[in-house]
N, C-alpha and C positions, 0 to 999 in steps of 0.2 A: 487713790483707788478705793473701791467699794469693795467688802467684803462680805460675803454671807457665810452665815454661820457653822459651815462647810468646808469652808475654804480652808488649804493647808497651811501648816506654822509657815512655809518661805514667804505666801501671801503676806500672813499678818506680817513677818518682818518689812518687809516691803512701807509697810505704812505706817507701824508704831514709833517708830523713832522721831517722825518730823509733827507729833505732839509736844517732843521736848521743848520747856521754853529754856531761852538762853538769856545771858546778861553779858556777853564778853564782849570786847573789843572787835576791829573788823577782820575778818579771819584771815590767818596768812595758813594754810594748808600746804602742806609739801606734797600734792600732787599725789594721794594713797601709797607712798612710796614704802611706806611700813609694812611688816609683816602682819597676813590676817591674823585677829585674834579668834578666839572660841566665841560661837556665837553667832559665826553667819553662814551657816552650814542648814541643813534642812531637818535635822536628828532627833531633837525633841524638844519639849518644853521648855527646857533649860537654858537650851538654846536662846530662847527668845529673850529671859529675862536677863544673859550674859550681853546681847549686843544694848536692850535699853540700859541697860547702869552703863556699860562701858563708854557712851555718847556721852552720861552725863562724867566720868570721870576724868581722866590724866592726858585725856588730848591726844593728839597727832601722833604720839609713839600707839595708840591701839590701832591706827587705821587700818583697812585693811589695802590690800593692795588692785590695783585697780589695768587695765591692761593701756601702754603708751598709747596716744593719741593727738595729732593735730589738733591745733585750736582753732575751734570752728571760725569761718569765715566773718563770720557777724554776731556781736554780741551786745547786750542791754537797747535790744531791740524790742519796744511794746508786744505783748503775745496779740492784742488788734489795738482799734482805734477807743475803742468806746473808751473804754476807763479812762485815758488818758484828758480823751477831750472833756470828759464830764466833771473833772476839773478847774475848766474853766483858765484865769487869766490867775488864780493862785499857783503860785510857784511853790510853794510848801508842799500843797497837794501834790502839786504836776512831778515834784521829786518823790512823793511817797510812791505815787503810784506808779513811776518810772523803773523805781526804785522793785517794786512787788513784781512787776510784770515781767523787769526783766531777770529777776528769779524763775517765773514760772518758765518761761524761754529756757532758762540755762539748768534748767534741774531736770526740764523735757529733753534736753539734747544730754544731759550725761545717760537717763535710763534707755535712751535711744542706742547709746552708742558703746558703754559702758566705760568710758575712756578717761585717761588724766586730761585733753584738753579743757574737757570742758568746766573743770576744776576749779581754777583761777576767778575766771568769770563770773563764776554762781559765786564764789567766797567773796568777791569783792562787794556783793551786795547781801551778804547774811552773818551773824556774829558767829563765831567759833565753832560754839555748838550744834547750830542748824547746818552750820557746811558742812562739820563731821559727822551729824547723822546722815544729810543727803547721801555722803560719802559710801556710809554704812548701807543703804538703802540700795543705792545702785549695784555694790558687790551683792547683796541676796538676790536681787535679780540676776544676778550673773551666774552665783551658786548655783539656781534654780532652773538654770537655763533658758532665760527669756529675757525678752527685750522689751524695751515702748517703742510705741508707734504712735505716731503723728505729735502732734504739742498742745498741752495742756493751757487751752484759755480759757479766759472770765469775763462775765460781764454782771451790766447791775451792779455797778461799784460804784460802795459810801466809805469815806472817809471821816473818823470821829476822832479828833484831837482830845487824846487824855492828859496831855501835859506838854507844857513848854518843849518837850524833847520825847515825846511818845506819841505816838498813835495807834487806833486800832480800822481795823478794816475787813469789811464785809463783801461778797462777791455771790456768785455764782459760776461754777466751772463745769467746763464741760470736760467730763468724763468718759463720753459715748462716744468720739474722736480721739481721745488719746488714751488708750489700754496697752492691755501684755498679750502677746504672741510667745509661741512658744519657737526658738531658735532654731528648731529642727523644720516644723510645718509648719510657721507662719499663721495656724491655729490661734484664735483668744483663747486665754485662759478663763475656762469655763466657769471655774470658782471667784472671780472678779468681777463685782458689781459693774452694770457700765449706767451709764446716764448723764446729767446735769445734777448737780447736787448744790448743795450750800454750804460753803467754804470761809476762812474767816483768817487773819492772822491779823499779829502786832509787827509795829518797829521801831525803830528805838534812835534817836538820832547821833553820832557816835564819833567826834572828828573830825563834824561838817558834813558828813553824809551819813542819810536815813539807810538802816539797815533791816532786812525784814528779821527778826528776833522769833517768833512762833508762825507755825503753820502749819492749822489744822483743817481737815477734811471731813465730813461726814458722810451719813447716809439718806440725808434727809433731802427730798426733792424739793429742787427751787420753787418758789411761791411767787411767782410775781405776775 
């Protein structure tokens, strides 16, 4: 999500955390079953800077806790067609971007839903620390009383191998299809940039499977 320089601390929570890069293993998440920590409340400044260290810190005992849910019907399903196909007849690729897409699918349906379903799914394609800030993200949307709507895709997708077991990758997403409503009126939140912007993240190969390790968003409008 986009934010303007207006916009309240719950927003910036909302987005600061899934700049964390991570190095860990593939995440085993106990479903936010943990007690909230300090820090995803809406209160002040402080706030902010308790939920980013806490991401980067001691794991799965800060999570906070998140409301039971189904898991959804279908998962590590492409967010569309393009990326996938524009990798062609590489299989490397076709798992990275397998791999990203269907992050963004599974990271749209937890802000969607606010749920432990959809937990599982998004951890098994992102290392530790990006499922537990996702984690983190989705409870301030819920602190804040609001949801997503619709699902976050991309296209204009390059893939640049930076090492036998890393890559990096570039996109464009649409942001003008998938925003925050507010729970009560089904209202955008008006402090929430919307558009297509320029989006980028790493992954990191981990086990046998490519895990997306960073993911970051900007505000800068696609170019293409």
């Amino acid at each position: 999500m986009r934010l303007t320089i207006r916009a309240p601390l719950a927003a910036v929570l909302i987005a600061a955390p899934l700049l964390l890069a991570a190095c860990g293993e593939r995440a085993h998440i106990p479903n936010g079953s943990a007690s909230a920590p300090a820090g995803t409340s809406r209160s002040g400044a402080s706030d902010h800077s308790t939920t980013t260290t806490s991401a980067r810190g001691t794991g799965a005992a800060a999570l906070p806790t998140l409301p039971k849910g189904g898991r959804p019907p279908t998962t590590h399903a492409p967010a569309n067609g393009s990326g996938v196909g524009a990798a062609g007849s590489d299989p490397t690729q076709r798992a990275i971007l397998g791999a990203y897409e269907s992050y963004l699918v599974d990271l749209s349906g937890l802000d969607d839903n606010l749920s432990q379903g959809y937990i599982a799914p998004l951890a098994s394609v992102t290392t530790t620390r990006l499922a537990q800030a996702s984690v983190r993200q989705a409870a301030a949307i819920l602190a804040a009383q609001e949801h997503g709507v619709g699902t976050l895709h991309d296209d204009h997708v390059s893939v640049v191998m930076t090492g036998p077991t890393s890559a990096a990758l570039a996109d464009c997403q649409d942001e003008y299809d998938f925003y925050l409503v507010s729970d009560s009126t089904s209202t955008p939140d008006a402090f929430v940039q919307r558009g297509h912007f320029a989006g980028s993240a790493q992954l990191v190969l981990q086990n046998g499977h490519w895990l997306v390790d960073v993911f970051t968003t900007t505000h800068v409008a696609c170019a293409y």
